[in-house]
KOLVEXTOR-971992 format. One record per residue: x, y, z negated of N, C-alpha, C, CB in turn. Coordinates in steps of 0.1 Angstrom, whole numbers, plus 5000, padded with zeros to 4 digits. Glycine has a CB too. Example, Ala and Ser with C-alpha at 12.3 -4.5 7.8 and 13.67 -1.06 7.14 Angstrom:
513249434922512349554922513249674922511349554910/512849784929513749894929512950004921514149944943/
This chain:
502147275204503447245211503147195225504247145203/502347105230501347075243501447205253499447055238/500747325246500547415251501847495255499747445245/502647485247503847585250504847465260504847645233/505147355259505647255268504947275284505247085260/503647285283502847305298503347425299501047315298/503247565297503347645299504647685304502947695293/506047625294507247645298507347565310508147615289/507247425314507347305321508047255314507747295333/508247195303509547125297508447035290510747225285/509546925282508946775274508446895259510846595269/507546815252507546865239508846845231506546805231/509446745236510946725223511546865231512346505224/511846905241512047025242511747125233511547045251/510547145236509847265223510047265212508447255221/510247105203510947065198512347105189510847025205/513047095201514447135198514847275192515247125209/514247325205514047485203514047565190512747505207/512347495187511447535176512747475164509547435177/513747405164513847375149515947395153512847165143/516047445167517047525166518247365166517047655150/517847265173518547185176519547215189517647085177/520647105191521447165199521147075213522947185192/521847065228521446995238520147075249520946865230/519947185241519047275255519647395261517647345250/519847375276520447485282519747605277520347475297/520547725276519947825273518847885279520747895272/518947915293517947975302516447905297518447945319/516547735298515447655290515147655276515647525292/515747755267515147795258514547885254515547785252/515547995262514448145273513548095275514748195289/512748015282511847995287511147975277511847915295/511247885270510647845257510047905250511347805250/511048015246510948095233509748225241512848165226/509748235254509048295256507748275261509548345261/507848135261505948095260505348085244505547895267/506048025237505948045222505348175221507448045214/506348365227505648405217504348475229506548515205/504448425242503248465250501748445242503248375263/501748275234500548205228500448245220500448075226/501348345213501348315194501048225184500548375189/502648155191502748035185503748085170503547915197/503348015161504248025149504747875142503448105137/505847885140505647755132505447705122506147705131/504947605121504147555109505247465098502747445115/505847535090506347495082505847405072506547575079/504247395069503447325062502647245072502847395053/503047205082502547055086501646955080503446985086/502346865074502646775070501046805060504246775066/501046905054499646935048498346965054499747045042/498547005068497647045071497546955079497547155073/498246825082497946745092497046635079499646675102/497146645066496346565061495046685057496946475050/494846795059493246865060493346955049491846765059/494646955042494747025032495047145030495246995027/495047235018495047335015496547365016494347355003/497647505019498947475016499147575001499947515031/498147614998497947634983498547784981498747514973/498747864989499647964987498448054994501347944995/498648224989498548324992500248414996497548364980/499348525008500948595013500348725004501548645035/501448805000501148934992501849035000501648934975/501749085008502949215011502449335011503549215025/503449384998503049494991504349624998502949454971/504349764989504949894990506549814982503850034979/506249834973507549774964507449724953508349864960/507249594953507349494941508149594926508549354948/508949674930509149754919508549854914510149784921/507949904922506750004916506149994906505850004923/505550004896504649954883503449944887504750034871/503250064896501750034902501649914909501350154911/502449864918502249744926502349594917503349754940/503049634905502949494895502349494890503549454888/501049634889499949514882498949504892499149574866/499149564903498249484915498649304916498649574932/499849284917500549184922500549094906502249244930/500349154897499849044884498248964883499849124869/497149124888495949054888495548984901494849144883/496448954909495948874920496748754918496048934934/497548714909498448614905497948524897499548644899/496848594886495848564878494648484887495448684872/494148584897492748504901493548374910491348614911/494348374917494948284926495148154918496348344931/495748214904495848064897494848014891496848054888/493548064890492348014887491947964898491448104883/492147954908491747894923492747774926491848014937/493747784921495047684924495847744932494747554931/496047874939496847884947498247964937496147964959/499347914944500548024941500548194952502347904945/501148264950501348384955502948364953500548524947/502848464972503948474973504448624981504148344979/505248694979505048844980506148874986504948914967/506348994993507449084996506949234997508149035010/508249294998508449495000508549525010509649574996/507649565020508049685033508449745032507449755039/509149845019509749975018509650075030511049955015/508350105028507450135040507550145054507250225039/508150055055508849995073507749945080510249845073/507249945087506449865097506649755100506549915108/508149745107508749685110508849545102509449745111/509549595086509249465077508149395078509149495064/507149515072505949485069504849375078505549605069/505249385094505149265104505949155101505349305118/507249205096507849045096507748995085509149025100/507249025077507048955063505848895060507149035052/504748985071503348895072503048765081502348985077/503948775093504148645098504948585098503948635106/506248585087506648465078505848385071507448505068/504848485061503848395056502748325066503048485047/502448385077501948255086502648185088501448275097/503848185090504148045097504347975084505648045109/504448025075504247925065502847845061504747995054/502247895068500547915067499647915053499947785073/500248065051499648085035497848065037500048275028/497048035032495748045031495148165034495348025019/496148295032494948415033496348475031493448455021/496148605038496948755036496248915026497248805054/497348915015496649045012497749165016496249064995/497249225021498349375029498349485028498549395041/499149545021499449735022500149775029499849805012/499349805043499949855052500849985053499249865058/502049925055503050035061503050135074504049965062/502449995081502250165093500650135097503550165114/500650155114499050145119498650075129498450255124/499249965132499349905139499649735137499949965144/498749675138498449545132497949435145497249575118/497749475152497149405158498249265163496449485168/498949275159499949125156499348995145501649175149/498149075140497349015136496648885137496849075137/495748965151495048915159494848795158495348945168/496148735165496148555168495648495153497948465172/496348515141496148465129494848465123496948515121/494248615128493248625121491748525127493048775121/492148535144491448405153491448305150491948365164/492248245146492848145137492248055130493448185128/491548195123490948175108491348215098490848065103/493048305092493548325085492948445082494548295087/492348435066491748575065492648675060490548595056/492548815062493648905060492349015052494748955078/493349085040492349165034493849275030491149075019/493449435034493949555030494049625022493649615034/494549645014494649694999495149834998495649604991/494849924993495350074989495550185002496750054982/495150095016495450185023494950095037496950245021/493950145050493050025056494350035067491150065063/493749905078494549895088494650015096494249795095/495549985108495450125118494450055130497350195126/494849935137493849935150492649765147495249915168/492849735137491649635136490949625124492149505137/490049565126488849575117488749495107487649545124/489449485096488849395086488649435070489549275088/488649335063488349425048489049445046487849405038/488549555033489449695028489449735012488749845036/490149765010489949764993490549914992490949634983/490050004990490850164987490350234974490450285000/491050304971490650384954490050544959492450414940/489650604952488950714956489850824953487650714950/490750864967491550974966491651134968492250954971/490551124978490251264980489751314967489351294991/488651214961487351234946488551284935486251044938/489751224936490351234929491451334926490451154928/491751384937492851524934491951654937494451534945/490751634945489351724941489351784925487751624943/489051624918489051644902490151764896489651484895/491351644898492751734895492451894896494051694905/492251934912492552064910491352154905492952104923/490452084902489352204896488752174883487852224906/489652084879490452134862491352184861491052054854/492152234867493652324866492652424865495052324879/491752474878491452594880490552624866490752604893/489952544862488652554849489852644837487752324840/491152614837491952664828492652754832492752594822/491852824845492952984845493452964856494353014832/494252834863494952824875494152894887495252694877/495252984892494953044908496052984920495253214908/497052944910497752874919498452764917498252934924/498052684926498352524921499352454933496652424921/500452424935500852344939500852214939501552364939/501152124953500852074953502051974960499852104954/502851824952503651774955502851634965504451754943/503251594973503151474975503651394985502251464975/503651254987504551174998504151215014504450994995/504851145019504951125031503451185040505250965031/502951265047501751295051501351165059501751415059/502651065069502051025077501050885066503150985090/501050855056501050735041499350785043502250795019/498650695044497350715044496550815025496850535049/497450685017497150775003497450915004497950724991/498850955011499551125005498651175017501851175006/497851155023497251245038495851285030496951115058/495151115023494251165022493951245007493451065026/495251224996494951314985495251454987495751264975/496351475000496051635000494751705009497451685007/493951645016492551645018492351705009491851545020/492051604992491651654984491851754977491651604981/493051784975493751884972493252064980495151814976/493152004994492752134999491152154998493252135014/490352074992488552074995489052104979487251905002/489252034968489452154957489652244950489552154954/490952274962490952474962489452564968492452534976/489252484981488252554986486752564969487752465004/486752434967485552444957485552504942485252324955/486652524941487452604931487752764932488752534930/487152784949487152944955488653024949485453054946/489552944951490952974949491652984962491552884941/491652934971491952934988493152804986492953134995/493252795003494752725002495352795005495152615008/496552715002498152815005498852705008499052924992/499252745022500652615029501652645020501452615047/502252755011503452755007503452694996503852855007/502452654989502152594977502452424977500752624973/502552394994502552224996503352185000501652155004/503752044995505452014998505351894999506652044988/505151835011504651675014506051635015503651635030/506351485011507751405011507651375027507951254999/508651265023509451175012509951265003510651085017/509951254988510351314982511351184972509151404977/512251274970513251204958513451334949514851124965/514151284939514951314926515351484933516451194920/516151504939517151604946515151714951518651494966/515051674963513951774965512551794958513551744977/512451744947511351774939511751884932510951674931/513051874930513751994922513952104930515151954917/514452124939514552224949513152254951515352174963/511752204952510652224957510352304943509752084961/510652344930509852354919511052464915509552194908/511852454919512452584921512152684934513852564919/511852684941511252754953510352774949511052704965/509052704944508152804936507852864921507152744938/508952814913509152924909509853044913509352894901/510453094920510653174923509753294934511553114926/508753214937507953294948507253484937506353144953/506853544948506753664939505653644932506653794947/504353514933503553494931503653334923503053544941/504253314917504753184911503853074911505153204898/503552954911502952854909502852834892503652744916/501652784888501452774877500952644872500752854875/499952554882500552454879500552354893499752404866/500352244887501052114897500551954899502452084891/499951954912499351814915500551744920498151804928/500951614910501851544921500751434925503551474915/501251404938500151304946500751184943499951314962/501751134933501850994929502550994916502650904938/502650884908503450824897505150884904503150624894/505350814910506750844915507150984909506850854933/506651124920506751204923506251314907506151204937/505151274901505351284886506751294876504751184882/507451144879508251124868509451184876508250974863/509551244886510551324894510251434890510551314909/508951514891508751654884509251654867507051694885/508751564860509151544848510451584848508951424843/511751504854513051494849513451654852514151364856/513251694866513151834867513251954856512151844872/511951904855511352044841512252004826508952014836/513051904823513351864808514251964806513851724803/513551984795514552104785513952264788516652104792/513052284801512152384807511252444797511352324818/511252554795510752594781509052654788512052734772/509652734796507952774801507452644812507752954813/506952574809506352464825504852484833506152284818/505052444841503752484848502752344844504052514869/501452364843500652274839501152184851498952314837/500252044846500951914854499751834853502451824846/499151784866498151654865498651584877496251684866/498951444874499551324881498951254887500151244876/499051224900498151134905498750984903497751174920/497850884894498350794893498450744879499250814900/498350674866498650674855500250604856497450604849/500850634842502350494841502650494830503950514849/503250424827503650374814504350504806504650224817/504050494793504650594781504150724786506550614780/503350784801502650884801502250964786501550844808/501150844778500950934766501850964760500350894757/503050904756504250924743505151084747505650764743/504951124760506051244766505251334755505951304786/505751444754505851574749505551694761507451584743/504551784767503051704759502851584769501251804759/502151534766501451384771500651424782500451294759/500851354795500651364810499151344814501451254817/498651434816497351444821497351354835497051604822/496751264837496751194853495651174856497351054856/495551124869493751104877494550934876493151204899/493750864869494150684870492850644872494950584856/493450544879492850384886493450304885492650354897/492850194881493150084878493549974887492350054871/495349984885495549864896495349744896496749854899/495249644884494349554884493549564887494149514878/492249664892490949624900491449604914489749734900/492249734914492749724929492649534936494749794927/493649474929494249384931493249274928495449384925/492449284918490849174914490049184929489549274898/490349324933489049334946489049274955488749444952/490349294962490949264972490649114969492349314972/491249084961491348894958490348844961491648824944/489248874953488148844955487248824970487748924948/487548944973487348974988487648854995488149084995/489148784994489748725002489348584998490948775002/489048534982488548394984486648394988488948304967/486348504989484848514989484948455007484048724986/486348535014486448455028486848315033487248515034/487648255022488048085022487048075018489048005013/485748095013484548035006483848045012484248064997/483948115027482748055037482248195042481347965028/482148315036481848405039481948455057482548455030/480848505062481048515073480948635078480348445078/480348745061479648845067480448975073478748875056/479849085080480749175085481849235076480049275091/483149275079483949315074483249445060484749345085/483949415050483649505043485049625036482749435034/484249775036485149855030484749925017485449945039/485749885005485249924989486250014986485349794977/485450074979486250254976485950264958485050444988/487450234950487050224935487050324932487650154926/486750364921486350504913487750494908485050524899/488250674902489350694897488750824885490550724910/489850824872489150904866490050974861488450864857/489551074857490451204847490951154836489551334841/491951154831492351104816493051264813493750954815/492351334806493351494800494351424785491751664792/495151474788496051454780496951584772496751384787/497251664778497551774773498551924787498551714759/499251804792500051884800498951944816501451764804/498051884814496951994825495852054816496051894841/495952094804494852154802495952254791493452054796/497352294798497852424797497052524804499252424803/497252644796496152754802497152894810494852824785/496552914822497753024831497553134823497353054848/
C-alpha cells in the first residue's frame, strides 16, 4: 500500500479507502489509485491478518473446465484428498471455457492468497500470472499446458491415445473412421485429432477431412454430423469421439439405431460398461490427473526449486464391445 500511495501521491488511508470501497474520495483520486494498484499488481489481501502473523492461509485455488463434468470431479476429489492430508481446504471454480473467467477466478484466489494455484487452462495467455508467480505463488497446469509461460504441467497422453483408438477400429476391418471432436482451438481436441490423423496414416487407411467434425459440439450437431456421414456414398463405419461429452451425445443419437457404426470414446464415464453393447474407451485416470498435479504443487510449498517440470500420464485401451464391431 506504501507503494501504490507513492506512486499515486496520495496518504495510505487513501489507498485505503479505495481498496475497501469506502466513501470521501474524489473520483479522479481514485482513478488514480485504482490505476497504480493495477500498474504494480497489486491485489488485495483478504487474508492479512494471517499472513501478517507468517502463516499459512490454508487454502488451495482449483480452476477447472466444469465442476460438472465427471471427469473434472474426480480430478477435483483427488486433489481434495491430498490437500486435506496437508491441512489445506480447496477451493474451485468453472471457466466454461472463457479466458476471461478463467483469469478472473485465478486472481480472486490470489487475492485471497490461496497457497498455490492448480489450472486448466482455458485459453493461452497467462501471463497475468507473472506478478503472483514472482511472488512465490506456485501455479501448476493440469490437462492442458499454459500458452505464454513456463511452469509445471500435468497432461495425459493424447495423441498415444486416439493413435490406439484408430488402429483398433482398423485391426477390425475399418477403412473408414470418423472422427468427432471439440473445439480445435482446446489444446486436448487439437492434440487428439493429431492423433487421430498419425493413426490413419499408420493404419495405411489415409485421412479424409470429410470424415472430421471438430466442435463445439452439442446434442443437435452430433446428430446432424452422424447423419451426414451416414449418408456419404462411402459411409463411415466407425467412430472416434474425442471426449466423454461428445460420446454420450453420439450414444443418444444412435438409440434405437439398429445398424451402428463401431464406437471408441475418448475418455472413460460412468455406466459405460452397463450400455448395450458396452463402450469401448481410451481412459485415464482422472484421479492421477489430479494426484499429479497436487503433488507437483506441494513438492513446490516444500521447497522445491527445481526447473519446471512436464508429466505426460499413460492412457489405455479398455475394449468393451462397441469398437471391436467388425466392418
Amino acid at each position: 500500500m506504501n507503494d501504490v500511495a507513492r506512486l499515486a501521491g496520495v496518504s495510505i488511508k487513501t489507498v485505503s479507502r479505495v481498496v475497501n470501497d469506502e466513501p470521501g474520495v474524489h473520483p479522479s483520486t481514485a482513478e488514480r489509485v485504482l490505476a497504480a494498484i493495477d500498474q504494480l499488481g497489486f491485489r488485495r489481501n483478504l487474508s492479512a491478518r494471517n499472513l501478517r502473523r507468517g502463516s499459512s492461509t490454508g487454502t488451495i485455488g482449483l480452476v477447472l473446465e466444469d465442476v460438472g463434468n465427471p471427469f473434472y470431479s474426480g480430478v477435483t476429489r483427488a486433489v481434495e484428498e491430498i490437500a486435506r492430508l496437508r491441512g489445506r481446504q480447496v477451493i474451485s471454480g468453472s471457466s466454461d471455457e472463457d479466458p476471461g473467467r478463467e483469469r478472473e477466478l485465478a486472481l480472486e484466489f490470489c487475492s485471497r492468497r490461496v497457497d498455490g494455484l492448480l489450472i486448466v487452462p482455458a485459453g493461452l495467455q497467462h501471463s497475468y500470472l507473472v506478478p503472483e508467480m514472482r511472488a512465490g505463488t506456485p501455479v501448476v497446469f493440469l490437462d492442458r499446458p499454459a500458452g505464454d509461460v513456463v511452469a509445471d504441467t500435468v497432461l495425459v497422453d493424447n495423441i498415444g491415445g486416439t493413435v490406439e483408438a484408430v488402429t483398433h477400429l482398423a485391426s477390425h476391418g475399418h477403412r473408414r473412421i470418423a472422427f468427432l471432436g471439440d473445439a480445435p482451438d482446446i489444446f486436448t481436441a487439437n492434440e487428439r485429432l493429431r492423433g487421430y490423423r498419425e493413426g490413419c496414416v499408420r493404419a495405411g487407411i489415409g485421412y479424409h477431412e470429410e470424415l472430421v467434425a471438430m466442435g463445439p459440439h452439442d446434442e443437435s450437431s452430433v446428430r446432424t454430423t452422424l447423419q451426414r456421414l451416414h449418408s456419404m456414398r462411402e459411409p463411415a463405419t466407425a467412430i472416434v469421439a474425442g471426449n466423454n461429452r461428445i460420446t454420450v451425445y453420439i450414444l443418444r443419437a444412435l438409440a434405437g439405431v439398429a445398424e451402428r457404426p463401431a464406437l471408441v470414446g475418448f475418455d472413460d464415464f460412468e455406466l459405460a460398461d452397463l450400455l448395450s453393447p458396452p463402450v469401448t474407451v481410451i481412459a485415464h485416470d482422472a484421479s492421477a490427473l489430479g494426484k499429479a498435479a497436487t503433488d507437483l504443487l506441494f513438492a513446490r510449498l516444500d521447497g522445491d526449486n527445481s526447473p519446471p517440470r512436464r508429466v505426460v500420464l499413460p492412457v489405455r485401451l479398455v475394449p468393451r464391445g462397441s469398437g471391436e464391431v467388425h466392418a
